[in-house]
N, C-alpha and C positions, 0 to 999 in steps of 0.2 A: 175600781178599775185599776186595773197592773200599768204602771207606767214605766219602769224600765226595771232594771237589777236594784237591787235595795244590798246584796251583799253575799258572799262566797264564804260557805264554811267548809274549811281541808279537816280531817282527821291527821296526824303528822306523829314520827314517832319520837322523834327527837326536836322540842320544842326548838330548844338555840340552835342549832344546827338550819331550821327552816326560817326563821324569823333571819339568819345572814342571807342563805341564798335567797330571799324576798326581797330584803335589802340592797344584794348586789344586783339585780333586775331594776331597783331603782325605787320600791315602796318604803313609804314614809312608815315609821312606829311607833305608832302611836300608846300602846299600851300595852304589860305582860302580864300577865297572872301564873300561878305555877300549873296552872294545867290548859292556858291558851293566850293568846296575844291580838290586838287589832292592829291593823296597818292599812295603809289607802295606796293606790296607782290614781292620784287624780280625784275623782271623786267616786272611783271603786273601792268599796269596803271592803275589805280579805280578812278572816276572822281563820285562825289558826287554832285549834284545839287538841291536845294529846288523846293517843287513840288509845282507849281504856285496854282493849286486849291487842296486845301491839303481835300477837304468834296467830293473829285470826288472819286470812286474806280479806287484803281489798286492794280496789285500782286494779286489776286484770288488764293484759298488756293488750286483749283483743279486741276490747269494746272504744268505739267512739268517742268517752267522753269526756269532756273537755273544760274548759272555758278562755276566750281568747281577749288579751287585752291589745288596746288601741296602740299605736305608731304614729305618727307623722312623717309618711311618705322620704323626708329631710332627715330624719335621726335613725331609719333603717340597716342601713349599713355600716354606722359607727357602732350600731347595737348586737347589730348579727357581730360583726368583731369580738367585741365585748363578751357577748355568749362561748365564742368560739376562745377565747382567749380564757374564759374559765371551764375550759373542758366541762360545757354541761351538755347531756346527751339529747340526741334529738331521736323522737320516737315516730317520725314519719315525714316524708318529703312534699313541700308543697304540691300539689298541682290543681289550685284554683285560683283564680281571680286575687289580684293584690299580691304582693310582698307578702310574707307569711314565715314564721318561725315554730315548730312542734318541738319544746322539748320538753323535759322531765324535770319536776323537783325532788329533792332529795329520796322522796317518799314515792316514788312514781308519780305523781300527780301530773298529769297529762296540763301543758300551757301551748297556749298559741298567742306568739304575736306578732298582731296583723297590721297592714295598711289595708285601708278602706273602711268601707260601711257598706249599710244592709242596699242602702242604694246603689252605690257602684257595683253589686253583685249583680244585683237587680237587671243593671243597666246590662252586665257582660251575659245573664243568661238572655238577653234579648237576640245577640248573634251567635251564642252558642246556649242554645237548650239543653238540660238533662235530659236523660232518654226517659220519657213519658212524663216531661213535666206540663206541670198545669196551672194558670195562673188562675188566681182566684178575685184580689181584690188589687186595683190600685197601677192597672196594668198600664 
């Protein structure tokens, strides 16, 4: 049975270069190799590895995908600073539920980070629905 993220692997082109800007978001590092590195956010694993054909595409700026790490509601604002004060770009403006930060890592790699959880979404599509949503379990 899947119990939650077990760990995040980025393709990246420029190993040091992504192991700082992880760093300056605030992930511990924990170990490098010449061709990938681990680092944690907490008890999130980020596993960083060099992209063997770095002149192939990947990360398209039009598709959704993502992955978003946690905030605590209290350290939001000193972080958005933070981000803002390392000119690191953001690739979309919230407009859901919670505090929310979209920006880029070196490599375009799409981040989000969030205030909340799946339940206080939960809670806020209670008085606002998606158009045609459906709840299935846990309502």
């Amino acid at each position: 049975m899947i119990t939650g993220l077990n760990h995040i692997t980025l393709s990246v082109t420029d190993l040091l270069r992504s192991i700082e800007f992880y760093q300056c978001l605030g992930a511990t590092l924990h170990v490098s190799w010449q061709q990938g590195a681990y680092l944690s956010f907490g008890e999130l694993w980020l596993c960083l590895h060099v992209h063997q054909n770095p002149n192939s595409c990947f990360n398209t700026h039009s598709d959704y995908t993502h992955f978003a790490l946690n905030i605590e509601a209290k350290d939001f604002s000193e972080y958005r600073a933070k981000v803002e004060k390392l000119n690191i770009q953001y690739w979309q403006q919230n407009t859901s539920e919670g505090d929310s930060m979209y920006i880029l890592d070196p490599d375009r790699h799409k981040l989000e980070v969030h205030v909340g959880s799946l339940q206080s979404r939960l809670e806020s599509l209670k008085a606002n629905p998606y158009k045609g949503l459906t709840w299935h379990l846990g309502k």
